[in-house]
N, C-alpha and C positions, 0 to 999 in steps of 0.2 A: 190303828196306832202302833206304831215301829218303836221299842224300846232298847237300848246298849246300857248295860245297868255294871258294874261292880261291886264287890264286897269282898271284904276280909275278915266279915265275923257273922252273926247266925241275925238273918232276919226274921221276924217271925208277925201275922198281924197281931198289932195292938186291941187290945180288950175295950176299949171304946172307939166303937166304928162310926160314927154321927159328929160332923162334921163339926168342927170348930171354927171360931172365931179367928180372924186373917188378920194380923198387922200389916200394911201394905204401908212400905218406907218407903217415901219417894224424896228424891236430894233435886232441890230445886236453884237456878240461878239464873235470873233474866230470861228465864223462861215463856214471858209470854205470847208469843206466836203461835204456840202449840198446847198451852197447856190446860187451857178449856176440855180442848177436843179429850185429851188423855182423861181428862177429871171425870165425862161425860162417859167414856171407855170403861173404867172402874164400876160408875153406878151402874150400867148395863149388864155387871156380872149375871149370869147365873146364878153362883154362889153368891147369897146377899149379908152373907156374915161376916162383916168387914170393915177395919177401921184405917182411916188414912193417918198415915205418922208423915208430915208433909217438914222438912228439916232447909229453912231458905240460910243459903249463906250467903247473904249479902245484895239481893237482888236490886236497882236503882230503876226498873222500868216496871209493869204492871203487874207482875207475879204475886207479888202479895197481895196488893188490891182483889185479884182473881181467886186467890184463895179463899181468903175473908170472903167474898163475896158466897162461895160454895160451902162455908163453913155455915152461915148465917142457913144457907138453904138444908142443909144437911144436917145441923145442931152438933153442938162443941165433942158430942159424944162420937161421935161419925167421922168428923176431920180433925186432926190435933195440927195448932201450928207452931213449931219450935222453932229457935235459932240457930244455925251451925255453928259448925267449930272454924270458919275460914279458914281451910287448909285443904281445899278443892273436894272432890264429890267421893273419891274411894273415902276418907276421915270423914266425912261428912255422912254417909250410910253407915261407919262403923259407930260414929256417934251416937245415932237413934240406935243403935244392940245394944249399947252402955247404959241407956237411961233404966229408971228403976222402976217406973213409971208403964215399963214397955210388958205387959204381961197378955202371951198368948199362947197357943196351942201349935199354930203356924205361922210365917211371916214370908213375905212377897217384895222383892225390891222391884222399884218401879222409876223407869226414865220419865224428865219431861215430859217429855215431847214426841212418845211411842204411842200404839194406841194398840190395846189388849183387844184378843178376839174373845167374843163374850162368855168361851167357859174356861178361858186361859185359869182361872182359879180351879175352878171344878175338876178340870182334869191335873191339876199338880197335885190340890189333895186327894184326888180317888186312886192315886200310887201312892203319897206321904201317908196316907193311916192305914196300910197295909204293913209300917215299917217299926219295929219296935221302940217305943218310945223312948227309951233312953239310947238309940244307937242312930248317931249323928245321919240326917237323912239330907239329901241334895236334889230336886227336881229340877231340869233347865229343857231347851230345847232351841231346835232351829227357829229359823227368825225368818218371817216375809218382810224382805225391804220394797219401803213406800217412799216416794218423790214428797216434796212438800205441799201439796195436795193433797196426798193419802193414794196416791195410785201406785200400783203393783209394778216393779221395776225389776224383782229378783228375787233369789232366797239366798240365805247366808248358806255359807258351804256346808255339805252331808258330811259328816263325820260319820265313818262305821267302825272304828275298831273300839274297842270296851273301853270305857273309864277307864283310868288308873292313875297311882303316883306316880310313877314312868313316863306318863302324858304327858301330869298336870307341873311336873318340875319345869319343864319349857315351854309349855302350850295352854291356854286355856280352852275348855272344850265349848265353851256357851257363855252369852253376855249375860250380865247381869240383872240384864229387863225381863228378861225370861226366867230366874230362877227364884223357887220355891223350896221354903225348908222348914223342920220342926226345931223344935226348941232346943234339943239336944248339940245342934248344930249351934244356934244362936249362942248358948253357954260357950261352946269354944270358940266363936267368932270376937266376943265380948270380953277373951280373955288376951287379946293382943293387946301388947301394952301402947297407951296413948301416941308414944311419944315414934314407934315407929313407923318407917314412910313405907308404906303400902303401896304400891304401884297400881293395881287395881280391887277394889274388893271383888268384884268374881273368879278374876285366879284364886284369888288368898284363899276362899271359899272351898274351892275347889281342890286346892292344896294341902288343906288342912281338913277336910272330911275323907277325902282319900286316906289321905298320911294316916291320921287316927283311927283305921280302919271301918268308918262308917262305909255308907252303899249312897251310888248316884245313879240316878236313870236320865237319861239322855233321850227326848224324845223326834225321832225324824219330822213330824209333821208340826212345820209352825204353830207357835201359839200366840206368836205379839208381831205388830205391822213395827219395824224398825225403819223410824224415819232417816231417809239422809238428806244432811244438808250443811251448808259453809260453816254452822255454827257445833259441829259435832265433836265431843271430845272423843270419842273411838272410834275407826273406823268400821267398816261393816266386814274386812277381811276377806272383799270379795271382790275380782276383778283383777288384770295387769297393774293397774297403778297403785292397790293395796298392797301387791306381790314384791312390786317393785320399791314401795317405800320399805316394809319388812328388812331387804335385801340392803338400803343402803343403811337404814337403824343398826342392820347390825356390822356391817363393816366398821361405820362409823362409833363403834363400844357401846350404842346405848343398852343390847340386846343386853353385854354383861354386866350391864351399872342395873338391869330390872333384876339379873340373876342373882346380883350381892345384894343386893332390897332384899329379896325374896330367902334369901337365905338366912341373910342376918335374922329377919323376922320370925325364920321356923326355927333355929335354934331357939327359942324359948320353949316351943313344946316337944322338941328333941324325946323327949321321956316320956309324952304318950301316945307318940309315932308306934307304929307297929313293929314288932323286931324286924321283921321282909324289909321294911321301909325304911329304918333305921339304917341296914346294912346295906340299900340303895342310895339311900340318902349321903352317907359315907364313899362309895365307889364314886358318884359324881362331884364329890367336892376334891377327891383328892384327882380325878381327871382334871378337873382347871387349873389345880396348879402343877399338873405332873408335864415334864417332855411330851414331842411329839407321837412319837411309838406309845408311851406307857399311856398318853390321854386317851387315843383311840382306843386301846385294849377297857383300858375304864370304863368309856362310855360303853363298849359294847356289852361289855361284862355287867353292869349296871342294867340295861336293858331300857334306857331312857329315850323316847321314841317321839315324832309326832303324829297325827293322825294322818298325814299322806303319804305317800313316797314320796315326793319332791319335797316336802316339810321335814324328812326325814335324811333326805339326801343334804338340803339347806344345811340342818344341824351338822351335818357331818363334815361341809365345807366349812361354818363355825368353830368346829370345835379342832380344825387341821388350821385354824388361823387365828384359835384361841380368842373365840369372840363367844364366849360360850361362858 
């Protein structure tokens, strides 16, 4: 196992090394073509110490039924089923971190319709309790993409350059199905206020454990089968026509309507951004609104990067056409 890890404060192992109990949040909606197989995924863990936090918003086809169904076999203590907040699936995962209800050691976001390799828990927490418990911790990793079958069609892109909040301002580094974290992380996840629009909870994630100076480890070798298919709300970021949609999103300003989301959003915790990040976080806001010369000097001076050269280069024809 390949790990690209960041920090900007003292890691240290935790005084209780034996594994704890997993809230495993999975945001469900008309899910059911796939979401057996996932549920089946889950109880195959390894690690058997695990509760599902299953949050439906709105589904009108079998999902629930299926649930229920696995709740009954599992008992109420194993599978919880709650209501969402209909306001799509990033508010709907940030939902289940607000409940009060939600008490654990570690927590595991989980797609429908994915399907976990059986020690995708085991090995996020045999890095997470190495990590000091009060210092916001982040596990994710590459992704094997599977056809709607389940058959092996590719891997999501290799990122090798280190975590950072330099990445994570424009790039997310890993999906969401894949990432694992402790509680210290959940406390700042849960402290975003309701009311704003999240673009995705794994950037945000990623965003705001960076910023705060917690540690992420980034692992090269897949841990979850990321399924594609016509009904997928992200795509897998891999391939020409993924490249391609990227390219015309941000011609088109969506790129800078996720970057004022995301902005607006992290001014709330402005103040426990780290000072580095702070005064990062400052050089890029004033590049978007500065001229052409002074934007580029910002960004570069900023140090805000993505994990490719051609992702880096992209940004760079953005940020010369203020799409950034």
């Amino acid at each position: 196992m390949t790990f690209s890890t960041f920090s900007l404060s003292r890691t240290a192992p935790s005084a209780e090394v034996v594994p704890k109990n997993v809230a495993i949040l999975m945001s469900t909606f008309n899910g059911e073509a796939f979401l057996a197989e996932q549920l089946d995924s889950l109880i195959a863990q390894t690690h058997p110490h695990w509760t599902i936090y299953a949050s439906d918003d709105g589904s009108c086809d079998a999902t629930l039924t299926i649930l229920q169904d696995y709740r009954s076999r599992l008992g109420e203590d194993r599978l919880v089923i709650v209501q969402g907040p209909h306001r799509g699936f990033a508010a709907n995962f940030l939902s289940l971190l607000r409940r009060d209800d939600l008490q654990s050691r570690y927590f595991a976001f989980c797609d429908q319709d994915d399907f976990w390799n059986p020690d995708h828990l085991e090995r996020g927490i045999a890095w997470l309790q190495n990590v000091a418990i009060d210092l916001p911790a982040l596990y994710c990793s590459r992704t094997r993409l599977i056809d709607v079958r389940g058959n092996p069609i590719g891997l999501s892109p290799l990122f090798c350059r280190p975590p950072s909040f330099e990445n994570a301002l424009v790039q997310s580094i890993a999906g969401g199905n894949t990432m694992l974290f402790n509680d210290a992380t959940r406390e700042l996840l849960r402290q975003t206020p309701s009311d704003e629009h999240i673009i995705s909870h794994d950037w945000w994630a990623y965003l705001l454990v960076t910023g705060c100076g917690g540690v992420v480890a980034y692992e090269s070798e897949p841990t979850v089968g990321y399924r594609q298919h016509e009904k997928n709300l992200v795509g897998s970021n891999a391939g020409v026509l993924e490249r391609a949609t990227r390219v015309r999103k941000m011609f088109q300003g969506t790129f800078r309507s996720w970057m004022d989301a995301n902005l607006h959003a992290l001014a709330h915790f402005r103040n426990r951004l780290t000072p580095h990040n702070r005064q990062t976080l400052q050089l890029f806001e004033e590049a978007r609104a500065a001229g052409l010369a002074r934007r580029l000097q910002l960004i570069r001076q900023s140090g805000v990067h993505r994990q490719s050269l051609s992702g880096t280069l992209g940004l760079a024809a953005a940020a010369i056409l203020q799409r950034i």
